[in-house]
C-alpha positions as CSV (number, residue, x, y, z in Angstrom):
1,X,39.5,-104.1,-93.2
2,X,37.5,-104.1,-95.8
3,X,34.7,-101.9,-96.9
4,X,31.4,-103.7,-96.3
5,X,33.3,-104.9,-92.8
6,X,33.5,-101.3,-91.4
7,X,30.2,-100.4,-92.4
8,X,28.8,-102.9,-91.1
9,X,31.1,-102.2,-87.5
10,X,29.9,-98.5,-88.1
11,X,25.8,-99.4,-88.1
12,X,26.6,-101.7,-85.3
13,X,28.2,-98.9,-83.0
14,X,25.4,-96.3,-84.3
15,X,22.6,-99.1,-83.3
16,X,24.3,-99.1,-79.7
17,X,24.8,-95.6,-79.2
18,X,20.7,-95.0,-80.6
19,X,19.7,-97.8,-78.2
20,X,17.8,-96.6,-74.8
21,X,19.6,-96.9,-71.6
22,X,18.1,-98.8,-69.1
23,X,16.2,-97.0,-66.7
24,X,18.2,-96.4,-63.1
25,X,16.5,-97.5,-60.4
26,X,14.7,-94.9,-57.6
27,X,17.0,-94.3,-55.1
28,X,15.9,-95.6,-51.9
29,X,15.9,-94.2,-48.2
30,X,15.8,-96.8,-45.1
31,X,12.6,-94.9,-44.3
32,X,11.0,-95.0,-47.3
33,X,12.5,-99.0,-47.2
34,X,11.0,-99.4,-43.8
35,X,7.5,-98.3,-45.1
36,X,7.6,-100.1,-48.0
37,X,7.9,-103.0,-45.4
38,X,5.1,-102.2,-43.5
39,X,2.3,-101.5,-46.9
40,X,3.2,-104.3,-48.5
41,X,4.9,-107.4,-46.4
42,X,2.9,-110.2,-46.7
43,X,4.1,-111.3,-43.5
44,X,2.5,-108.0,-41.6
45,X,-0.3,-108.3,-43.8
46,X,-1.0,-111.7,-42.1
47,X,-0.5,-110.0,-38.7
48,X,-3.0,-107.5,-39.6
49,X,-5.8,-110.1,-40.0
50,X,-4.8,-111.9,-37.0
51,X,-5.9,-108.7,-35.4
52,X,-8.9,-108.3,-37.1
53,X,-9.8,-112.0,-36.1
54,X,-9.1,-111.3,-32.5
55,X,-11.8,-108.2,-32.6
56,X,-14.1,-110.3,-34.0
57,X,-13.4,-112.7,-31.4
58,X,-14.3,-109.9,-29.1
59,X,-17.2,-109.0,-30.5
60,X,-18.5,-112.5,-30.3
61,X,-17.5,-112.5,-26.9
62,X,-19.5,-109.4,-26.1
63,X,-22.5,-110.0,-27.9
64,X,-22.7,-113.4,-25.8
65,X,-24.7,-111.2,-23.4
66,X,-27.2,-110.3,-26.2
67,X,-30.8,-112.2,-26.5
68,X,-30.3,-114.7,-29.3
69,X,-33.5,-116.2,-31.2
70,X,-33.5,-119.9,-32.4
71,X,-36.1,-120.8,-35.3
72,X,-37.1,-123.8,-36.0
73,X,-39.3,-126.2,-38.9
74,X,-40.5,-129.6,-38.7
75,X,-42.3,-132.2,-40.7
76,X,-43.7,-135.1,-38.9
77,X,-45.9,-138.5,-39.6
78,X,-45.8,-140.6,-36.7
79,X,-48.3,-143.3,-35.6
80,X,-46.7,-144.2,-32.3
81,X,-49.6,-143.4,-29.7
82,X,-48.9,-140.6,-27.4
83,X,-47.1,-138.8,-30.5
84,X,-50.3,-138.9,-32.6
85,X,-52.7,-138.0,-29.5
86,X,-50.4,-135.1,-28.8
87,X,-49.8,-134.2,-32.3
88,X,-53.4,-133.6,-33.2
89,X,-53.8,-131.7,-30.2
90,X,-51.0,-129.4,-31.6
91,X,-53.1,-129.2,-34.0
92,X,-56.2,-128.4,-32.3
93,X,-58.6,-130.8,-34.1
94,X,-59.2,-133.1,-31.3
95,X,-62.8,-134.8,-30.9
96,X,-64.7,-137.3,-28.8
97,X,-64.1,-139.7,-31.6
98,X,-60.5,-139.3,-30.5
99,X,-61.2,-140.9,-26.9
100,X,-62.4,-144.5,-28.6
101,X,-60.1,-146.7,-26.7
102,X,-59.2,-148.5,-30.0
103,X,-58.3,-145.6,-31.4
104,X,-55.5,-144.0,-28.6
105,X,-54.2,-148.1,-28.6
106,X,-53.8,-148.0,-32.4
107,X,-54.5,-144.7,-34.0
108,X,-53.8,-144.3,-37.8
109,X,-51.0,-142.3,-39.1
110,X,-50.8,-138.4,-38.4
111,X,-49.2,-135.9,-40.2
112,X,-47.9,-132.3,-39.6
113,X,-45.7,-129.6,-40.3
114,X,-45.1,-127.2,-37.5
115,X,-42.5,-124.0,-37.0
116,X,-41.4,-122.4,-34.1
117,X,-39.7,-119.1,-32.4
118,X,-37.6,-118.8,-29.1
119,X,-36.3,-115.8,-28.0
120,X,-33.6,-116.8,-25.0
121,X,-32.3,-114.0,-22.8
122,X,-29.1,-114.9,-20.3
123,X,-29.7,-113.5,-17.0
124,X,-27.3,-115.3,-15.0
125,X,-24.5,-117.7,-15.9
126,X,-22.5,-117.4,-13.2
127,X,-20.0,-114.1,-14.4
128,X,-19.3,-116.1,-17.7
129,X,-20.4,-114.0,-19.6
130,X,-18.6,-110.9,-18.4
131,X,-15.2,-113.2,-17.9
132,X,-15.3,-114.0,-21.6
133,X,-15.7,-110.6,-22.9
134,X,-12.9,-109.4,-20.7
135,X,-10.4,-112.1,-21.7
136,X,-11.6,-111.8,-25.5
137,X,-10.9,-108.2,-25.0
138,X,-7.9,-108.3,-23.8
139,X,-6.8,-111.5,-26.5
140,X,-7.3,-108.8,-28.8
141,X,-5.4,-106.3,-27.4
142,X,-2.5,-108.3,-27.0
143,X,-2.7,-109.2,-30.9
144,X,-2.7,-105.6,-31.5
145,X,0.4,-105.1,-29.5
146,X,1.6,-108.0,-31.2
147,X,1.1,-107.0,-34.2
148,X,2.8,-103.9,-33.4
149,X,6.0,-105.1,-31.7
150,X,6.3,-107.5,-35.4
151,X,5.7,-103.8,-37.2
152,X,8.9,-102.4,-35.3
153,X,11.0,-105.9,-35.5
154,X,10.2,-105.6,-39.0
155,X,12.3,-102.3,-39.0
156,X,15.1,-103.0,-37.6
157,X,15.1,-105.8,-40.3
158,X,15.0,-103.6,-42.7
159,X,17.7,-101.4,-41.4
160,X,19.9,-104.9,-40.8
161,X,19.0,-105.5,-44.9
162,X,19.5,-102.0,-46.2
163,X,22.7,-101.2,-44.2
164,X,24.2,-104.3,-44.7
165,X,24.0,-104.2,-48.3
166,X,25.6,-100.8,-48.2
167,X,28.7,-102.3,-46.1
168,X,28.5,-104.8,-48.6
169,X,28.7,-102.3,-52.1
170,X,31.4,-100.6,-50.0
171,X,33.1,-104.1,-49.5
172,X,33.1,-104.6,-53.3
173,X,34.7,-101.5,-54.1
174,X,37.4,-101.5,-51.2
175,X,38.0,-105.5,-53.0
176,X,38.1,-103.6,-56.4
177,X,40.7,-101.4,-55.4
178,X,42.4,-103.8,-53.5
179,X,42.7,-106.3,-56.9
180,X,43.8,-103.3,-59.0
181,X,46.8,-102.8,-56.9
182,X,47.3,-106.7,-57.0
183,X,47.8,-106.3,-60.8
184,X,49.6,-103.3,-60.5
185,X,51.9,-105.3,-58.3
186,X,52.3,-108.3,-60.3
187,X,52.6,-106.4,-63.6
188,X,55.5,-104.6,-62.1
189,X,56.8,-107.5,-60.6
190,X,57.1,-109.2,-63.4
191,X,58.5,-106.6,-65.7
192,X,61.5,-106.4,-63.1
193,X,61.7,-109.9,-63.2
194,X,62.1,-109.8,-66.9
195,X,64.8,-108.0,-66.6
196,X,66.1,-110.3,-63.8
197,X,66.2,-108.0,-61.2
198,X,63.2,-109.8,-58.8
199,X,63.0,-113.4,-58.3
200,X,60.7,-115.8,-59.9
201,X,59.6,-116.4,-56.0
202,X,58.5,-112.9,-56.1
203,X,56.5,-113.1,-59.0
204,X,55.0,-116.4,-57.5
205,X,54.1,-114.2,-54.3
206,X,52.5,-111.5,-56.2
207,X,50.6,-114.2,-58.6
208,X,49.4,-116.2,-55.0
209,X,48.0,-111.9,-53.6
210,X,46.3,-111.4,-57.2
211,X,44.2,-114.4,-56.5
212,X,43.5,-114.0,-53.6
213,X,42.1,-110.5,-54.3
214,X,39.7,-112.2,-56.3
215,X,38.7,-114.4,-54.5
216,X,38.0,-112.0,-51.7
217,X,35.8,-109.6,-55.2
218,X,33.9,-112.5,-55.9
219,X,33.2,-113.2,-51.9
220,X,32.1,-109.2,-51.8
221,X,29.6,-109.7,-54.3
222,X,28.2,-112.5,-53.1
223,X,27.4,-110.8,-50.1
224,X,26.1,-107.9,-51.8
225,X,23.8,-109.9,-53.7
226,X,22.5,-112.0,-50.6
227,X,22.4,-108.1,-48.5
228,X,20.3,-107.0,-51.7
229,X,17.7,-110.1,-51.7
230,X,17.0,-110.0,-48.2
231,X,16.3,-105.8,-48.9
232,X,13.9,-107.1,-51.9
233,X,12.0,-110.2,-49.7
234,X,11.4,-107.6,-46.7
235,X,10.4,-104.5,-48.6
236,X,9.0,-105.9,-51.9
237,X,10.9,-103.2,-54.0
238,X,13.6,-103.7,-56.6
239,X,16.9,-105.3,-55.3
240,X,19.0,-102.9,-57.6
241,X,17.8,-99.7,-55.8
242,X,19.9,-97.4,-55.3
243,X,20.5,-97.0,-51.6
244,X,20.5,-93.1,-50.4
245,X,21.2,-93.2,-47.4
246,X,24.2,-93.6,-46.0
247,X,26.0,-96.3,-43.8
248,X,28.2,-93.9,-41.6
249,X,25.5,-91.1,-41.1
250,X,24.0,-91.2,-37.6
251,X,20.2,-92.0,-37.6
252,X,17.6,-89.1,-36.0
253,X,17.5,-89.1,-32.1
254,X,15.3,-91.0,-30.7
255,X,13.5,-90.1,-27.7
256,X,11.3,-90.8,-24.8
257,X,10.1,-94.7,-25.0
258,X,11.0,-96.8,-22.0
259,X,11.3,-101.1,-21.6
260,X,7.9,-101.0,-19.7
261,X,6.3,-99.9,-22.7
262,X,7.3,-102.2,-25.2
263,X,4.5,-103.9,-27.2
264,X,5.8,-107.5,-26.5
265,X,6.1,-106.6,-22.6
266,X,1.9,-105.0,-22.6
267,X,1.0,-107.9,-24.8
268,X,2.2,-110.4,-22.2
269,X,0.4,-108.2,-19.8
270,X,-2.5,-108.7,-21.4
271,X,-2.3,-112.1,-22.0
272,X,-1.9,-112.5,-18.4
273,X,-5.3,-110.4,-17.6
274,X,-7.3,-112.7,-20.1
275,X,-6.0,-115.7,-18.5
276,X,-7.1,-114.4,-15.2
277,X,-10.8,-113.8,-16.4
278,X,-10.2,-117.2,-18.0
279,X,-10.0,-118.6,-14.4
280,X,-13.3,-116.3,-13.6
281,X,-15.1,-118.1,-17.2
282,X,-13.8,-122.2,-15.8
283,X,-15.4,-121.1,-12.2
284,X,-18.3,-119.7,-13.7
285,X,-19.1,-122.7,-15.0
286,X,-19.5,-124.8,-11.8
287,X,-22.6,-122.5,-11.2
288,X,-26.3,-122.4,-12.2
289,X,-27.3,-120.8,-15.5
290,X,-30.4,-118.7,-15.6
291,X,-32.2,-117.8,-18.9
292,X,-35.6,-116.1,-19.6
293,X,-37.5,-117.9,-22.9
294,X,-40.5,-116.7,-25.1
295,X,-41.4,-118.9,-27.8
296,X,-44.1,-119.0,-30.2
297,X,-45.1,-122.2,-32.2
298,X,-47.8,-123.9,-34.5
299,X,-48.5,-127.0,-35.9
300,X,-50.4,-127.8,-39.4
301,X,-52.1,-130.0,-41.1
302,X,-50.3,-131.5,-44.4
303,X,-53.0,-129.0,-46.3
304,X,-50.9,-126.4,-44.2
305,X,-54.9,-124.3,-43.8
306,X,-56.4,-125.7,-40.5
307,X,-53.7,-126.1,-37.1
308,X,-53.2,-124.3,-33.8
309,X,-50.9,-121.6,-32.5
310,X,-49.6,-121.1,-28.9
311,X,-46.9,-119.2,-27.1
312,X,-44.4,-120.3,-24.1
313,X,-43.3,-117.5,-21.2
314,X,-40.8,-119.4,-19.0
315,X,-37.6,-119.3,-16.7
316,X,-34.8,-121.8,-17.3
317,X,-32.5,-122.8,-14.5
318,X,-29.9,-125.6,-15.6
319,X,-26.9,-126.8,-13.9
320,X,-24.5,-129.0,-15.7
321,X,-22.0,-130.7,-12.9
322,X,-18.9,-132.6,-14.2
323,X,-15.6,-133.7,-12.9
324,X,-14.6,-131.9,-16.4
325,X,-15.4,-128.6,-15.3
326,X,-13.2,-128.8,-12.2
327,X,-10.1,-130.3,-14.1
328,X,-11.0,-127.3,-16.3
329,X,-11.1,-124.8,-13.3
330,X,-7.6,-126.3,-11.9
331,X,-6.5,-125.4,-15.9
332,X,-7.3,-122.2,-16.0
333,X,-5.4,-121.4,-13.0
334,X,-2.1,-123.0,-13.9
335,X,-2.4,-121.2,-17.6
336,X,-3.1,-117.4,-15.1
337,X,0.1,-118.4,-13.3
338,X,1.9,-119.6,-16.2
339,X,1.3,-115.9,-18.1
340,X,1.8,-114.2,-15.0
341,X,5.7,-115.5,-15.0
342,X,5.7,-114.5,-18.8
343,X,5.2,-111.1,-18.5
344,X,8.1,-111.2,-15.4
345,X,10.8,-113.3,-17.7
346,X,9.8,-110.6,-20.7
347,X,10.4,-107.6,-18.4
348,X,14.2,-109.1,-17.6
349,X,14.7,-110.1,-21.2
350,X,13.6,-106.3,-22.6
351,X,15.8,-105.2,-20.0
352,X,18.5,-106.9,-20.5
353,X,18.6,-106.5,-24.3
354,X,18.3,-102.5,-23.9
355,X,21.8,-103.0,-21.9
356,X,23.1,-105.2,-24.3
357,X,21.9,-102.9,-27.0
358,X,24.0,-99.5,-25.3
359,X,27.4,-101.3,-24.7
360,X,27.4,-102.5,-28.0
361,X,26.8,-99.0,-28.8
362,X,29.8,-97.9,-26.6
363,X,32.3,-100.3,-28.3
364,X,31.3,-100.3,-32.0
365,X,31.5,-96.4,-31.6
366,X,34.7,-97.0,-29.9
367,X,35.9,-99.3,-32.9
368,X,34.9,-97.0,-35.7
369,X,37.1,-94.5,-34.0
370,X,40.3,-96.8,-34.0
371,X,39.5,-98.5,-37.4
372,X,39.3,-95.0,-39.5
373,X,42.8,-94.1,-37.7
374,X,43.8,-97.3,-38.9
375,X,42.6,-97.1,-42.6
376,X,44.3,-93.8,-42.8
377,X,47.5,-95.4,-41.6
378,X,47.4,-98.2,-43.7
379,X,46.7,-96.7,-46.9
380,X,49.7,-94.0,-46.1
381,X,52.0,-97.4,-45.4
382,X,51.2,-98.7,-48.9
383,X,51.2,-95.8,-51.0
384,X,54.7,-94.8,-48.9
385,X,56.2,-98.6,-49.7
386,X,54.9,-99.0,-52.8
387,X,57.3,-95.9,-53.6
388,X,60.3,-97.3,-51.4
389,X,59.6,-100.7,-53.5
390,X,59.5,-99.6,-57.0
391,X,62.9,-97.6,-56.4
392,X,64.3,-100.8,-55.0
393,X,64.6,-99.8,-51.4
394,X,61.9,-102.3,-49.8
395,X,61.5,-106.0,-50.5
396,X,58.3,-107.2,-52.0
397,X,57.0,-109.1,-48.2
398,X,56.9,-105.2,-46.9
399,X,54.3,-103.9,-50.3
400,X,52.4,-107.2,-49.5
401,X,52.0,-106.9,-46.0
402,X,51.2,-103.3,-46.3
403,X,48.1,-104.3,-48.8
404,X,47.1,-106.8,-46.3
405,X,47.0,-104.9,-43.2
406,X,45.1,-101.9,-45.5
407,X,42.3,-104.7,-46.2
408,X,42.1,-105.7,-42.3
409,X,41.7,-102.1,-41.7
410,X,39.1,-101.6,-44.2
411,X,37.1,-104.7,-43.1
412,X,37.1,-103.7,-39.5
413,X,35.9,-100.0,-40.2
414,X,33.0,-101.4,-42.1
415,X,31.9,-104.2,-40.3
416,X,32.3,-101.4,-36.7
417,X,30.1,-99.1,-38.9
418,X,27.6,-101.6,-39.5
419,X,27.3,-102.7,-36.0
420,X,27.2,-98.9,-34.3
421,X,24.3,-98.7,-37.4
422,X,22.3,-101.8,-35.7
423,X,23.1,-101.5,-32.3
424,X,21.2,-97.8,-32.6
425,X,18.0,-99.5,-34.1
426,X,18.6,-102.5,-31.5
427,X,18.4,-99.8,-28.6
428,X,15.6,-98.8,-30.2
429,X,13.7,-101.8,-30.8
430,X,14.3,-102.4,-27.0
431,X,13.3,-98.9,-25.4
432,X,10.1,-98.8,-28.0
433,X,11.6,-95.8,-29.6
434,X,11.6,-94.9,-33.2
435,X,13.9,-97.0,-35.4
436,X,15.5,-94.5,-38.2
437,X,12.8,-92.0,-37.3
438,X,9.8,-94.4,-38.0
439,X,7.5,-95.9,-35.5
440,X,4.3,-97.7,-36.9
């Protein structure tokens, strides 16, 4: 090597060894992945100005009882009889003149600009009013609880994401291991068939398990990667944190909650109350509508100085009858039956899914239990034949076998960990109990 080649080699090495590492990521708790989730999902976010529409809604719906004033400007010119008798009236600048015969048959054009106040007060429309606050009330309510029940699915999500992608690190390294002692075989496999003591079959067997180990690497990783996106979409933080905590830990007690409580279950509840006071609002509406009205208008000439002024104290009654309003009514009722069924189908399904959710419990628990005994089995099989193999006292099927049945092992006690890890937040999720500790 010459001279000017190792110092440049030496510079190179000293640039790499100056060079900054790249910052680690913050490790990352499920909790503080579950939070995450809920500040900054723009899914939730949505959810949370559903609610605030719904309040509004509310509001609206409450303030319907409210006096409400209508103002109003016009500009007219009009020569069309009555109109022009009636405007200068308004205007208060009638005369005798304005009696000539020829004149009311064909007056000249008149000209005003008038504006106008009405204060209207509901006094009666027939329990409307009160109807439609109680079922906009109860709308929002049920968007609340909505938005609540999407907070906690939005958990166990999260946990699914961030627990997953730990079985799925774990995966990689129990693949890692698994191709190492693929090599290991093969090299040795093919040093003793070197020295024809194996058979080229042999070597052919342990080239077929190499490959496969990594094909089953690159298939870990993959997961991995998809585990670690889904973490990143849900909770908006890196997708190379570093996960802290971990898979087989069991997750803080959970207590009290109940299926009756459930956010989904009270929203349905809910739903159904405002479609009952939506029957009360289509009935309503068959009745009379009473309103109280002050108004105050004038009308002036196009100089805008000379006009008159007057003022209007009245009661309105109106009815509006239609064939509408009772296909309306008929609606209504069908919609109050319709939720009332919906809240009994949710109560079976929140039921059944918190059973679902404790047997699942029962047998993943039971599995982790039988796979661990069976990991510790396995990997005392292959280290023992491995031995037994390399001093010629076991055929090369027994080493193989003994590698496959360790990564069968392996893939059950993670994939039973996982599921003992979801069915906890599932049991959750259906008894309205924290999920990992959190609630919203």
């Amino acid at each position: 090597m010459s001279t000017q080649r190792a110092r440049t080699l030496l510079a190179v090495t000293l640039a790499a060894l100056a060079a900054p590492l790249p910052a680690a990521a913050e490790p990352l708790a499920v909790e503080e992945a579950i939070r995450a989730a809920w500040d900054g999902n723009p899914g939730l976010k949505a959810s949370s100005l559903a609610v605030e529409a719904a309040r509004q809604d509310a509001h609206r719906a409450r303030d319907a009882r409210l006096p409400s004033l209508r103002l109003e400007a016009r500009g007219v010119r009009t020569d069309e009889p009555m109109m022009a008798f009636g405007l200068k009236l308004d205007q208060g600048r009638i005369s005798s003149a304005d009696f000539d015969p020829a004149k009311l048959n064909d007056p000249a054009p008149v000209a005003g600009f008038g504006a106008g106040a009405t204060l209207s007060v509901p006094l009666y429309l027939g329990g409307r009013l009160v109807a439609g606050e109680r079922a906009a009330g109860r709308v929002a309510e049920a968007e609340a609880a909505d938005d609540l029940r999407r907070r906690q699915e939005m958990a166990a999500a999260v946990v699914e994401a961030y627990f997953g992608a730990q079985a799925a690190e774990q995966g990689i390294r129990y693949a890692g291991d698994e191709l190492a002692h693929a090599r290991e075989t093969e090299r040795f496999v093919r040093e003793r068939n070197g020295q024809g003591l194996l058979l080229d079959a042999d070597v052919d067997r342990t080239v077929a398990f190499r490959a496969q180990a990594e094909a089953e690497l690159a298939t870990a990783r993959r997961r991995s990667d998809s585990a670690r996106s889904a973490l990143a979409l849900l909770t908006g933080r890196p997708g190379d944190s570093a996960l802290s905590t971990p898979l087989e830990a069991e997750p803080p007690p959970s207590g009290g909650g109940d299926v009756t409580n459930r956010p989904d279950v009270l929203a349905a509840e809910l739903r159904r109350e405002a479609a009952e006071a939506g029957v009360e609002v289509a009935r309503g509406s068959l009745l009379p509508a009473l309103f109280a009205q002050a108004s105050a208008e004038t009308m002036r000439t196009t100089d805008l100085r000379d006009g008159a002024r007057w003022t209007t104290l009245g009661l309105v009654l109106r009815w509006d009858l239609s064939m509408g309003d009772l296909d309306a009514s008929r609606a209504a009722a069908a919609r109050a039956r319709a939720a009332e069924l919906a809240v009994e189908w949710r109560e079976r399904q929140a039921s059944r899914e918190a059973d679902e959710a404790r047997g699942a419990i029962e047998a993943a628990d039971a599995r982790v239990k039988a796979a661990r005994e069976a990991v510790t089995a396995s990997e005392s099989a292959r280290q023992l034949r491995e031995a037994r193999h390399r001093e010629g006292l076991l055929p090369l099927t027994d080493v193989l076998d003994a590698e496959a049945s360790l990564a069968g092992a392996r893939a059950l006690l993670l994939a039973s960990q996982l599921e003992a890890r979801l069915a906890r937040a599932s049991l959750a999720l259906a008894r309205n109990q924290p999920i990992e500790g959190m609630m919203p």
